[in-house]
mmJSON file of the N, C-alpha and C atoms, coordinates in Angstrom:
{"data_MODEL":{"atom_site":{
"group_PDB":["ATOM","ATOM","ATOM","ATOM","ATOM","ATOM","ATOM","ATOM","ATOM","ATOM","ATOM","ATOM","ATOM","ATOM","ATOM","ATOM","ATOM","ATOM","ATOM","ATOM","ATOM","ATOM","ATOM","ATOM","ATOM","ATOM","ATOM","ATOM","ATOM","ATOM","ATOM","ATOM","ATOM","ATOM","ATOM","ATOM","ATOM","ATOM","ATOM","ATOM","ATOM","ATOM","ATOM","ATOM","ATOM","ATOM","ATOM","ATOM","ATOM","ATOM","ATOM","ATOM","ATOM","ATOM","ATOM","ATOM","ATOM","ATOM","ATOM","ATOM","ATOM","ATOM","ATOM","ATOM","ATOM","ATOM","ATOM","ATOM","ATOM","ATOM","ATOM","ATOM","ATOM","ATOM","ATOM","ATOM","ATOM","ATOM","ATOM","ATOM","ATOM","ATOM","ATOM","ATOM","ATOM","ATOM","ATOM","ATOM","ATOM","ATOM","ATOM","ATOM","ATOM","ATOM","ATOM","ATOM","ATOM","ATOM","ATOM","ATOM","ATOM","ATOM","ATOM","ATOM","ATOM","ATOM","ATOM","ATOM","ATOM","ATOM","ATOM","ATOM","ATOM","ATOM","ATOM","ATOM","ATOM","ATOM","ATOM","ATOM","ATOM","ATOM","ATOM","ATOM","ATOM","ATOM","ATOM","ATOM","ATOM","ATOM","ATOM","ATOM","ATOM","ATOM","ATOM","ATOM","ATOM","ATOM","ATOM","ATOM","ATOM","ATOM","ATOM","ATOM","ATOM","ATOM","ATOM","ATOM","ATOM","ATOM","ATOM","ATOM","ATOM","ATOM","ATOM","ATOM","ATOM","ATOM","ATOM","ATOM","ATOM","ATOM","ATOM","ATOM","ATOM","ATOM","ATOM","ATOM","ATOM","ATOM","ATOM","ATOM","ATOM","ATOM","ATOM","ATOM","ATOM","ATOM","ATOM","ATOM","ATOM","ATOM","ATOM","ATOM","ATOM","ATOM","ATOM","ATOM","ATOM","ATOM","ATOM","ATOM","ATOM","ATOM","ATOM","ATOM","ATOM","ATOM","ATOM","ATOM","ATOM","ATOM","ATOM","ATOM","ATOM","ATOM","ATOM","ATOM","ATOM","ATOM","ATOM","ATOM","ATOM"],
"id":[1,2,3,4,5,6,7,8,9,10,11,12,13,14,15,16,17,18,19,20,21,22,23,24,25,26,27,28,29,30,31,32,33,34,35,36,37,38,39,40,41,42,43,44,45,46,47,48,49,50,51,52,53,54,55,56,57,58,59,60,61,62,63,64,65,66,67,68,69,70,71,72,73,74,75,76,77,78,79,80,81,82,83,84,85,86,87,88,89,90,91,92,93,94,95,96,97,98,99,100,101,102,103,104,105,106,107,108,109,110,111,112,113,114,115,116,117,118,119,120,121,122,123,124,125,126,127,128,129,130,131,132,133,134,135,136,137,138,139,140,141,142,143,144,145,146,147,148,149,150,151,152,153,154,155,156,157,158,159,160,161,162,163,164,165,166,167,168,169,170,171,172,173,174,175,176,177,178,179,180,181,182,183,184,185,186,187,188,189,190,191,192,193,194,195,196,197,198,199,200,201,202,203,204,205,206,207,208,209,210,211,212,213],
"type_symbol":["N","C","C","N","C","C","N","C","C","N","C","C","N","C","C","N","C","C","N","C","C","N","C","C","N","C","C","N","C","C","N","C","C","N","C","C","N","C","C","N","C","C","N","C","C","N","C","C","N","C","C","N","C","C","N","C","C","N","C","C","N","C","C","N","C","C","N","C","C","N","C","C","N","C","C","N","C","C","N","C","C","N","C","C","N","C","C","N","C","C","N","C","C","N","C","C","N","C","C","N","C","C","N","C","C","N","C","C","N","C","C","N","C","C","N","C","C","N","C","C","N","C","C","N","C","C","N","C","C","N","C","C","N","C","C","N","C","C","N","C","C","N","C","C","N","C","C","N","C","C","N","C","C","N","C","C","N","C","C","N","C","C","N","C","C","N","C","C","N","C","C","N","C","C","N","C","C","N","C","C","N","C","C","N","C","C","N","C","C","N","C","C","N","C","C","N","C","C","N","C","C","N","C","C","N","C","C","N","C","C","N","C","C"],
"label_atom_id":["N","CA","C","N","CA","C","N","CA","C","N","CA","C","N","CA","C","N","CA","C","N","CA","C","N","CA","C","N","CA","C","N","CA","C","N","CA","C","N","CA","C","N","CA","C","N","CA","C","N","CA","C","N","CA","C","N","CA","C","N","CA","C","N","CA","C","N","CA","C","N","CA","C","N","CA","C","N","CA","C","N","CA","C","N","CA","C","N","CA","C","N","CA","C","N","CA","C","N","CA","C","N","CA","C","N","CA","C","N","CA","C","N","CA","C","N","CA","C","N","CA","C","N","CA","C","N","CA","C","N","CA","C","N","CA","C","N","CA","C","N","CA","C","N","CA","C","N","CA","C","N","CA","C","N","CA","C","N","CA","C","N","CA","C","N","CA","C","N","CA","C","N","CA","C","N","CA","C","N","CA","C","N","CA","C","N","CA","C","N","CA","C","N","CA","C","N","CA","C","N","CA","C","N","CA","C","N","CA","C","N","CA","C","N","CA","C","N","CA","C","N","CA","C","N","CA","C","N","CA","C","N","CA","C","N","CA","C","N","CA","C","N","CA","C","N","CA","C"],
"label_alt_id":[null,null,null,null,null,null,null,null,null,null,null,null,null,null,null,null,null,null,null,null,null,null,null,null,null,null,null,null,null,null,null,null,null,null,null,null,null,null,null,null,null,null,null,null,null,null,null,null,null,null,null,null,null,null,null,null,null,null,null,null,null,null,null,null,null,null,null,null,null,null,null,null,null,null,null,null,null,null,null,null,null,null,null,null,null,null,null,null,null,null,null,null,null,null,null,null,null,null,null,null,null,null,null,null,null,null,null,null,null,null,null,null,null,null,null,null,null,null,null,null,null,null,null,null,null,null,null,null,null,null,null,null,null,null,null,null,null,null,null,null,null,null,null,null,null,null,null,null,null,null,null,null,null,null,null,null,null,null,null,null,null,null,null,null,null,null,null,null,null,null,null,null,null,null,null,null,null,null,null,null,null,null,null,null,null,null,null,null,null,null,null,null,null,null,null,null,null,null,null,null,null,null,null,null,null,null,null,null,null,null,null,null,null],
"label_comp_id":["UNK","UNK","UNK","UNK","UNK","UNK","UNK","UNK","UNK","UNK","UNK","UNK","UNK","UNK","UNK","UNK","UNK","UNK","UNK","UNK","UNK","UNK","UNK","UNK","UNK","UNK","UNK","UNK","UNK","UNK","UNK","UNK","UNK","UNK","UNK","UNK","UNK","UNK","UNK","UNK","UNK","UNK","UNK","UNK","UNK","UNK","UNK","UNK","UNK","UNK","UNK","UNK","UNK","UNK","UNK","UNK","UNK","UNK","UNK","UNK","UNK","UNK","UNK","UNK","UNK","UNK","UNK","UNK","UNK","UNK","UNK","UNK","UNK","UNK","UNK","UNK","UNK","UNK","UNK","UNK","UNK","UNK","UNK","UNK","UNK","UNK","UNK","UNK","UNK","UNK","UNK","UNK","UNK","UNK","UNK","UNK","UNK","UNK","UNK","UNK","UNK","UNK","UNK","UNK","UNK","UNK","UNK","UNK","UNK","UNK","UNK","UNK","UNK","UNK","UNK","UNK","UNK","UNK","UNK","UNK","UNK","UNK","UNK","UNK","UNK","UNK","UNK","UNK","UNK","UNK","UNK","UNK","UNK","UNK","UNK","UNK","UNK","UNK","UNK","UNK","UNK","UNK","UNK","UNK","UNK","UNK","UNK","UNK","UNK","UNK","UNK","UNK","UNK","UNK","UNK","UNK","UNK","UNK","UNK","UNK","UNK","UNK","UNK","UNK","UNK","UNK","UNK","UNK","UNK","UNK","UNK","UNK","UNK","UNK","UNK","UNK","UNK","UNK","UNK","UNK","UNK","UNK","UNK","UNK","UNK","UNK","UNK","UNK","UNK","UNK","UNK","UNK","UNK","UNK","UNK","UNK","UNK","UNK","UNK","UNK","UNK","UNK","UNK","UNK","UNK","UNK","UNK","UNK","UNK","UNK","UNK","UNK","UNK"],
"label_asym_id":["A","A","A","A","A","A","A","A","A","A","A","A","A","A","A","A","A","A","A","A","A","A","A","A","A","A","A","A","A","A","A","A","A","A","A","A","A","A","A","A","A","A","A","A","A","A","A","A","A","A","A","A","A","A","A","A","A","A","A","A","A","A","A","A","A","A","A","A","A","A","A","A","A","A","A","A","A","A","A","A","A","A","A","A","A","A","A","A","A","A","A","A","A","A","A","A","A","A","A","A","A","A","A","A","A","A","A","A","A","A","A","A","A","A","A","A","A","A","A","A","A","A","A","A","A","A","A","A","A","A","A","A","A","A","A","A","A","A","A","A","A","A","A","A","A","A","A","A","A","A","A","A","A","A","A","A","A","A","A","A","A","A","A","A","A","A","A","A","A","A","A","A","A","A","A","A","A","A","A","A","A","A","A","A","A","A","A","A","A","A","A","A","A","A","A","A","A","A","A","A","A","A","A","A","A","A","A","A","A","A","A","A","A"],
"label_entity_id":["1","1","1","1","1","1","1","1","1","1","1","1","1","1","1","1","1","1","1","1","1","1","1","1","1","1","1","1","1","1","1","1","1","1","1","1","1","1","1","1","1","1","1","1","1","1","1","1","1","1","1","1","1","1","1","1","1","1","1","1","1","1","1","1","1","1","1","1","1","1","1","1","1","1","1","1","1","1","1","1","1","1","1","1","1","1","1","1","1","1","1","1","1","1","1","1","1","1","1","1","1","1","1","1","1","1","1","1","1","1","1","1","1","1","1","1","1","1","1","1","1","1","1","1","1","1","1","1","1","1","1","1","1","1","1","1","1","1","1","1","1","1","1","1","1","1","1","1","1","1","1","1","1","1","1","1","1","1","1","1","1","1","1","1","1","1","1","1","1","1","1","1","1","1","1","1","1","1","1","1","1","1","1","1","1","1","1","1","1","1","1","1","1","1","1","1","1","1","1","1","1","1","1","1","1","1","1","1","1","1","1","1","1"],
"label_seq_id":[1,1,1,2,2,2,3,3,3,4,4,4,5,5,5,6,6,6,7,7,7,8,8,8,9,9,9,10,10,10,11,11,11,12,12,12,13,13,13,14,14,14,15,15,15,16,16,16,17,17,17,18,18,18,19,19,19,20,20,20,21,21,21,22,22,22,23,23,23,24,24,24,25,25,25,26,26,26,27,27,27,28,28,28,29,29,29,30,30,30,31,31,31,32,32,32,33,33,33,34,34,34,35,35,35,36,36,36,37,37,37,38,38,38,39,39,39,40,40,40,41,41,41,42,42,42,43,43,43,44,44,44,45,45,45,46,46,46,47,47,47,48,48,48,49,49,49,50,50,50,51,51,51,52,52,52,53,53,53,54,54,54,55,55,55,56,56,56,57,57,57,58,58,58,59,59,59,60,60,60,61,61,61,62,62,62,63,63,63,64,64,64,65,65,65,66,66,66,67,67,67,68,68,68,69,69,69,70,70,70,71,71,71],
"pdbx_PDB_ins_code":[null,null,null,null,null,null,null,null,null,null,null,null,null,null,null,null,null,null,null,null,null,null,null,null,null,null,null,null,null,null,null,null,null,null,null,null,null,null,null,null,null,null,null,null,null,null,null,null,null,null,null,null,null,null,null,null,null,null,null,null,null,null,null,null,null,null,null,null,null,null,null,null,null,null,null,null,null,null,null,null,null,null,null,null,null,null,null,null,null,null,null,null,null,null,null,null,null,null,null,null,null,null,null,null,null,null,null,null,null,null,null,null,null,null,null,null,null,null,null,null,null,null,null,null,null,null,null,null,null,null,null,null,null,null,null,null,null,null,null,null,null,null,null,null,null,null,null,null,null,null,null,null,null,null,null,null,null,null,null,null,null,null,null,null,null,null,null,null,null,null,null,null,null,null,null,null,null,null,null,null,null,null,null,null,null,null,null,null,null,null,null,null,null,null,null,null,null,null,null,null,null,null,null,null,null,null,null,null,null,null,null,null,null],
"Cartn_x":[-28.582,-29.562,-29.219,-28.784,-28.53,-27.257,-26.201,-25.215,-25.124,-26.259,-26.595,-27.245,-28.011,-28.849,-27.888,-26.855,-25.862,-24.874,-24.458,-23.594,-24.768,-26.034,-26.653,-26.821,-26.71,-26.86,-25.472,-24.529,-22.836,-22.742,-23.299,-23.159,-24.003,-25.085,-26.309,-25.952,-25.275,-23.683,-22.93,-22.34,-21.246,-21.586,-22.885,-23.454,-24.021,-24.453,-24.445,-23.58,-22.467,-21.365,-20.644,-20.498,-20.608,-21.553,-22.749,-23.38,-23.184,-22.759,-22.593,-21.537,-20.537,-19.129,-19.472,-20.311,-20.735,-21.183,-22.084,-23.374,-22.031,-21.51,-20.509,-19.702,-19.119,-18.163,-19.297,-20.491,-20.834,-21.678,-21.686,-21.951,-20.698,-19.441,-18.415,-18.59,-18.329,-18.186,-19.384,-20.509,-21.551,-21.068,-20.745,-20.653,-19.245,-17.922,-16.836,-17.162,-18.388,-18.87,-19.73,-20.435,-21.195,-20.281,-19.659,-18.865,-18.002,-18.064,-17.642,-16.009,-15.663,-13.956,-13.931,-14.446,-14.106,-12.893,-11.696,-10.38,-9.401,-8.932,-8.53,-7.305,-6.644,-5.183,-4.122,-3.298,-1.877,-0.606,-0.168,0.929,2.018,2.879,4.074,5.25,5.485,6.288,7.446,8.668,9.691,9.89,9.21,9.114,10.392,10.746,12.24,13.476,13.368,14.613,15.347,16.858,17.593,18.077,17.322,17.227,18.123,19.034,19.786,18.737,18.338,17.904,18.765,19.953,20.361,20.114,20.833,20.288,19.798,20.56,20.814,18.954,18.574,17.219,16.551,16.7,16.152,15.036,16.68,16.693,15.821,16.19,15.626,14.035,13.518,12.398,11.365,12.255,11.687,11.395,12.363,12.799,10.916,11.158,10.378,8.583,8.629,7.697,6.941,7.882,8.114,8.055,8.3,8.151,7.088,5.991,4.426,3.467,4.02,3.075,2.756,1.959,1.784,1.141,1.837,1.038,0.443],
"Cartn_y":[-27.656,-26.607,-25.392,-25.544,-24.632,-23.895,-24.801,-23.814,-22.85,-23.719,-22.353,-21.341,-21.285,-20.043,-19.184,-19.898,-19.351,-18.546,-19.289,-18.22,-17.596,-17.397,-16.48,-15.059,-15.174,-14.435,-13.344,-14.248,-13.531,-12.784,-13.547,-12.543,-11.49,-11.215,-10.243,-9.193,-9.633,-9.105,-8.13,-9.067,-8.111,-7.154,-7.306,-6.448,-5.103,-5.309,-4.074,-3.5,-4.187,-3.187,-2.579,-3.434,-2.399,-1.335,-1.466,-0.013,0.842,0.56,1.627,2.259,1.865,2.335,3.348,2.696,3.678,5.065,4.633,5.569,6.951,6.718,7.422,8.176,7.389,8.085,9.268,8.894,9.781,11.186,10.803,11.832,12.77,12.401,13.056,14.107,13.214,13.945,15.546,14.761,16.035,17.261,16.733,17.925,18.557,18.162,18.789,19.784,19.319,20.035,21.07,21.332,21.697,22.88,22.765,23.321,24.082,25.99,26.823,26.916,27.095,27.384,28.702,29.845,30.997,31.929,31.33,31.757,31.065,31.429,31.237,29.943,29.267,28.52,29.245,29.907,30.676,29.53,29.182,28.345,29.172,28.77,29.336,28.779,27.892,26.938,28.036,27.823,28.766,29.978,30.197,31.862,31.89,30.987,31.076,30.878,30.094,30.024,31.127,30.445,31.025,31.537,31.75,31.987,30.949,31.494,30.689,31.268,30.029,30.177,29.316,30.111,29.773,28.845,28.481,27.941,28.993,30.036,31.581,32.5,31.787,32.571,31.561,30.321,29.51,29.871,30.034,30.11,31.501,32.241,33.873,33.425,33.184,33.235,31.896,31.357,30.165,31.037,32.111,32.716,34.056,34.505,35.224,34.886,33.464,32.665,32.611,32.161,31.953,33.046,34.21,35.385,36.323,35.787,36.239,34.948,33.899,33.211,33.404,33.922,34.118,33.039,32.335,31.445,31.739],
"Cartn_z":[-11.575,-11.766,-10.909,-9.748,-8.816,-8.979,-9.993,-10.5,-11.872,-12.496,-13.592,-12.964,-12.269,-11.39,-10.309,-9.942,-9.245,-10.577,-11.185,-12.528,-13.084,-13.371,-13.912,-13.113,-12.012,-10.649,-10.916,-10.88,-10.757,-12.023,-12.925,-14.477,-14.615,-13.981,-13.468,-12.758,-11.093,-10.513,-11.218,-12.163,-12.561,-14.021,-14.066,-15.632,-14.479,-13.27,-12.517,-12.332,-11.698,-11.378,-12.563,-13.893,-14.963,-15.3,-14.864,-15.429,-14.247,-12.676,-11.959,-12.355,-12.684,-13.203,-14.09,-15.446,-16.625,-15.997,-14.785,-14.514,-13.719,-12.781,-12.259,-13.174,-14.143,-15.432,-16.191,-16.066,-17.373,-16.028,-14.837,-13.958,-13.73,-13.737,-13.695,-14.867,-16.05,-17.383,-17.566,-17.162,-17.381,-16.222,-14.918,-14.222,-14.829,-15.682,-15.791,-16.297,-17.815,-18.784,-18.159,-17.215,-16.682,-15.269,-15.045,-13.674,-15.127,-14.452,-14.644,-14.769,-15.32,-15.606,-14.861,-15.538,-15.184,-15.507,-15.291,-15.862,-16.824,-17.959,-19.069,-17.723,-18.213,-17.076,-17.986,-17.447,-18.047,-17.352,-18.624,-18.055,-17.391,-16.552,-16.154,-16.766,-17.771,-18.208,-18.505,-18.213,-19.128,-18.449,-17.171,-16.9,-15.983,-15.64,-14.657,-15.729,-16.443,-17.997,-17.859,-17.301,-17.217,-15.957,-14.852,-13.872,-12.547,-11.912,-10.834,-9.22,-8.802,-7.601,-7.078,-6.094,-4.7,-4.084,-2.77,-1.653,-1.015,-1.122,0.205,-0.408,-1.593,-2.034,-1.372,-1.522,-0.161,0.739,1.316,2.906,3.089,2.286,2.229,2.456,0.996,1.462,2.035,3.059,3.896,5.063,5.319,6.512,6.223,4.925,5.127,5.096,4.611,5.076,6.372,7.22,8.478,9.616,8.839,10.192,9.913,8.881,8.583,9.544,9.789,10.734,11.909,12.471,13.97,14.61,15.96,16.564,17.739],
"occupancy":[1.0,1.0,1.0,1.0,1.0,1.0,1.0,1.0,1.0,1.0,1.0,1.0,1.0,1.0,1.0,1.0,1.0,1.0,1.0,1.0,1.0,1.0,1.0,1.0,1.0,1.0,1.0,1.0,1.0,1.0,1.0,1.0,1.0,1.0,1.0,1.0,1.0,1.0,1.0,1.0,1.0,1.0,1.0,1.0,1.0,1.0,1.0,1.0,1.0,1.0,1.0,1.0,1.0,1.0,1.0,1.0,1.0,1.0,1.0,1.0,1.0,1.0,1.0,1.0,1.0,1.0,1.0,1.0,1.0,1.0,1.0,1.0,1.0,1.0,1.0,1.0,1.0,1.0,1.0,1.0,1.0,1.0,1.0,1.0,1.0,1.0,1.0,1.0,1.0,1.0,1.0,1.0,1.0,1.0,1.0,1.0,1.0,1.0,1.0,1.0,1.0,1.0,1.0,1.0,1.0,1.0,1.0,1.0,1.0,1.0,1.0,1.0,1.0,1.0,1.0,1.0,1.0,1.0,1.0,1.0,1.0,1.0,1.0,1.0,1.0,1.0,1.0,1.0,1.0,1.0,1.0,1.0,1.0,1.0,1.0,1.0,1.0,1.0,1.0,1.0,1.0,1.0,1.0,1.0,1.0,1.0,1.0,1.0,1.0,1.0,1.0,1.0,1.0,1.0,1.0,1.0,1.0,1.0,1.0,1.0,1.0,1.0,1.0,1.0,1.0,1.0,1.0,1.0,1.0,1.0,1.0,1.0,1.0,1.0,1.0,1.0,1.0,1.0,1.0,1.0,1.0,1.0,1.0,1.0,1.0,1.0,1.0,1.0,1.0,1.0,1.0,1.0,1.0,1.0,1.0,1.0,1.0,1.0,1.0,1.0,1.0,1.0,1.0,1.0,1.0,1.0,1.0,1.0,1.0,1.0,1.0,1.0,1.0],
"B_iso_or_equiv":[0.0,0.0,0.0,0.0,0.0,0.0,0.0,0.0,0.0,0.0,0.0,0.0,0.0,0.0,0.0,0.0,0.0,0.0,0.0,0.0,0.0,0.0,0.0,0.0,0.0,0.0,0.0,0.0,0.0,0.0,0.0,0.0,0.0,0.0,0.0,0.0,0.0,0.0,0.0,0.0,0.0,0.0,0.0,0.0,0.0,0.0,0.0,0.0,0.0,0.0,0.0,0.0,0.0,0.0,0.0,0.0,0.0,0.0,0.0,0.0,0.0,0.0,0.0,0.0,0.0,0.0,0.0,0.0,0.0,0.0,0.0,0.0,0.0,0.0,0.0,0.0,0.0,0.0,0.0,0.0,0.0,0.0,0.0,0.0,0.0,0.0,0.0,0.0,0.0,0.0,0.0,0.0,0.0,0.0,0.0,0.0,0.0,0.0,0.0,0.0,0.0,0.0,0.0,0.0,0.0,0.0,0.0,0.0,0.0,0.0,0.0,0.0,0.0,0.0,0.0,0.0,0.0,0.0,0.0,0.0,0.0,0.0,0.0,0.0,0.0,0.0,0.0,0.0,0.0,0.0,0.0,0.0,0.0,0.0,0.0,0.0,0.0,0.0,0.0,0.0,0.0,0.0,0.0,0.0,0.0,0.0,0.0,0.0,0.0,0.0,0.0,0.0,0.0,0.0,0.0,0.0,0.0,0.0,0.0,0.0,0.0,0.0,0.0,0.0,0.0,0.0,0.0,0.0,0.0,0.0,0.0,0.0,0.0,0.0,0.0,0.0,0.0,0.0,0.0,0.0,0.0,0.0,0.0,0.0,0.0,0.0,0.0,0.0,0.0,0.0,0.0,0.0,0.0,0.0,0.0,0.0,0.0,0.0,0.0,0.0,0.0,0.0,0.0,0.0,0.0,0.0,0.0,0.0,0.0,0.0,0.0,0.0,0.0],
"pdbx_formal_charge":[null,null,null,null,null,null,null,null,null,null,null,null,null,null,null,null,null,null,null,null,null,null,null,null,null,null,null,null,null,null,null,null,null,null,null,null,null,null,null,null,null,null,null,null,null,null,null,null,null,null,null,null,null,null,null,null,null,null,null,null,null,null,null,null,null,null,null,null,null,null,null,null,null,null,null,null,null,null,null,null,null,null,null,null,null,null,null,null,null,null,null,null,null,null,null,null,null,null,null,null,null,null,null,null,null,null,null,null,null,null,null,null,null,null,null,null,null,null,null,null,null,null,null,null,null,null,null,null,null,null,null,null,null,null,null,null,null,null,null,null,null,null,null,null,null,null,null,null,null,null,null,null,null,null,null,null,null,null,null,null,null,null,null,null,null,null,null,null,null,null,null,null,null,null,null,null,null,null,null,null,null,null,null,null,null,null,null,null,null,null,null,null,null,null,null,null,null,null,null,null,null,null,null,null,null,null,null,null,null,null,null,null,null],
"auth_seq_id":[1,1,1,2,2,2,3,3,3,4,4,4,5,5,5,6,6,6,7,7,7,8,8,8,9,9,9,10,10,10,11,11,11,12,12,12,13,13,13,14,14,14,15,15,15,16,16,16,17,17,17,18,18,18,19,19,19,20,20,20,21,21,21,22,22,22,23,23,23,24,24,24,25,25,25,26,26,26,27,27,27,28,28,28,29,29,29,30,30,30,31,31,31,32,32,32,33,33,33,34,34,34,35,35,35,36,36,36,37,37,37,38,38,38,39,39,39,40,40,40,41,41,41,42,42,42,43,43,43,44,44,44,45,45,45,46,46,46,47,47,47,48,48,48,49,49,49,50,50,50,51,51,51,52,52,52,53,53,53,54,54,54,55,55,55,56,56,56,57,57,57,58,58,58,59,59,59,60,60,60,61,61,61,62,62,62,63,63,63,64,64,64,65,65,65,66,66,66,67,67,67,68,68,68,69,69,69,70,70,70,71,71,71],
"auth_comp_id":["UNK","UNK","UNK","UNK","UNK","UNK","UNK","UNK","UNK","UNK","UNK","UNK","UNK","UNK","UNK","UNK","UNK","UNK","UNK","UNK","UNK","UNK","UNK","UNK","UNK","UNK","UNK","UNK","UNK","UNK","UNK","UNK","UNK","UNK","UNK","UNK","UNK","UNK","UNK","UNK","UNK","UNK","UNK","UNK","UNK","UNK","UNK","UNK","UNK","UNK","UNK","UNK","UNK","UNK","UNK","UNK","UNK","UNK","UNK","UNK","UNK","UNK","UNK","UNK","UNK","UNK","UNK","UNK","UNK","UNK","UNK","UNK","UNK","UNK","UNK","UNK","UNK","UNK","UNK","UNK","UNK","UNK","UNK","UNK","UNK","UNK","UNK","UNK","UNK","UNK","UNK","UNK","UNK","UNK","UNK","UNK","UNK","UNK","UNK","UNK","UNK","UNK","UNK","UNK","UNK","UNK","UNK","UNK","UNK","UNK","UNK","UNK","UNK","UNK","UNK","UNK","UNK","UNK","UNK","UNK","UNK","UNK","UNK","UNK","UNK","UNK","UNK","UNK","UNK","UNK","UNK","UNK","UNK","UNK","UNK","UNK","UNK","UNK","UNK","UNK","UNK","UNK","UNK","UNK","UNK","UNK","UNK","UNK","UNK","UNK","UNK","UNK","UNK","UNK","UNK","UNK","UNK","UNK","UNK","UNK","UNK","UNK","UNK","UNK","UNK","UNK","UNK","UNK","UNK","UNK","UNK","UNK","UNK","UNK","UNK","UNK","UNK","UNK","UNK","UNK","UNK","UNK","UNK","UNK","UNK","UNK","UNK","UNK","UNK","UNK","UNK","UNK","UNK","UNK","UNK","UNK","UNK","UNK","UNK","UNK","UNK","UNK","UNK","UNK","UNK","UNK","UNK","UNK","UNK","UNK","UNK","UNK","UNK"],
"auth_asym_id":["A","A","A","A","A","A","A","A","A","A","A","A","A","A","A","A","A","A","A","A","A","A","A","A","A","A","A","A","A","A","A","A","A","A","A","A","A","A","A","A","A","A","A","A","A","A","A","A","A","A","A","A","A","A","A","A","A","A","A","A","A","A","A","A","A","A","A","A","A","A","A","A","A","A","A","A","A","A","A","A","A","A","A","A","A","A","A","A","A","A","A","A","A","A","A","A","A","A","A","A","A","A","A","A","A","A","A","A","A","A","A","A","A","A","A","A","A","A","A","A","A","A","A","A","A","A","A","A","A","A","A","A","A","A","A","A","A","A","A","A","A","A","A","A","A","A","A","A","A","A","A","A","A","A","A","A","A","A","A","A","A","A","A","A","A","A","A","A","A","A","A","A","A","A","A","A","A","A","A","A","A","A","A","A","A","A","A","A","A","A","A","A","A","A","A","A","A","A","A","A","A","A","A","A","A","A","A","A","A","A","A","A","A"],
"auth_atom_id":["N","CA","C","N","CA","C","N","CA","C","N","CA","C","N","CA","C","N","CA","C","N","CA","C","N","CA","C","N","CA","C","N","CA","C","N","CA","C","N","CA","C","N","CA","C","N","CA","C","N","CA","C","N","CA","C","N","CA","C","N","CA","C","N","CA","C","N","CA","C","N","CA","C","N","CA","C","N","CA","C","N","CA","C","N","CA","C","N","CA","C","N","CA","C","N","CA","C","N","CA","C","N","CA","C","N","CA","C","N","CA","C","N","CA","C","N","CA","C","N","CA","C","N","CA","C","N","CA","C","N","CA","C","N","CA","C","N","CA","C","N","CA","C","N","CA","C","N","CA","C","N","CA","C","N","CA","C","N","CA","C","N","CA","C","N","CA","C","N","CA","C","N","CA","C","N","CA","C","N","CA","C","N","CA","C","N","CA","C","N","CA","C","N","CA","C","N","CA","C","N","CA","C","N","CA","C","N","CA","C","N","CA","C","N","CA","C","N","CA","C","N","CA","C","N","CA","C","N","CA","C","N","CA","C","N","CA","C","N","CA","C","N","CA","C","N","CA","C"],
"pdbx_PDB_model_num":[1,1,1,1,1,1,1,1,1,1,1,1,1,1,1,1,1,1,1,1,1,1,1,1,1,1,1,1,1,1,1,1,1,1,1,1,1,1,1,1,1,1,1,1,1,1,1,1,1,1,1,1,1,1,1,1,1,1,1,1,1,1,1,1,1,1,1,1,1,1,1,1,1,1,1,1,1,1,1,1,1,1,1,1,1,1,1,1,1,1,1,1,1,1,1,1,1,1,1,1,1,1,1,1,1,1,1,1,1,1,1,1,1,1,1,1,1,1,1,1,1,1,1,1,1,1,1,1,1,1,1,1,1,1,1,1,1,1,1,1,1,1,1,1,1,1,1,1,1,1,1,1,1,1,1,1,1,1,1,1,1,1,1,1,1,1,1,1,1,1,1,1,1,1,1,1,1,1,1,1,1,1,1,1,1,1,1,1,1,1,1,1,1,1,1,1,1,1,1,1,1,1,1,1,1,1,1,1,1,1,1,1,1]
}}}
């Protein structure tokens, strides 16, 4: 008796943690739908095609990275 009431318990268990799962997924979904885009996304795909970047363009602009940081 005490192990059907024990598996009724675990199957009870785990029908919650399925609807928290649900409940989370469909809170995501509404806020994606809901949260502002604002700007169209412009791919960059292709915009270098063709283009040879160096090591020496690198180094260039690692260097010019590097001497806008002030510590």
């Amino acid at each position: 008796m005490k192990q059907i009431a024990l598996n009724g318990a675990i199957d009870i268990l785990h029908k919650i943690e399925t609807i928290e799962k649900e409940i989370v997924d469909l809170k995501l979904t509404v806020l994606k739908k809901l949260a502002p885009t604002g700007k169209k996304i412009i791919s960059l795909r292709g915009i270098l095609k063709g283009v040879d970047i160096t090591d020496e363009d690198v180094t260039s602009a690692k260097k010019s990275l590097s001497s806008k940081i002030v510590i």
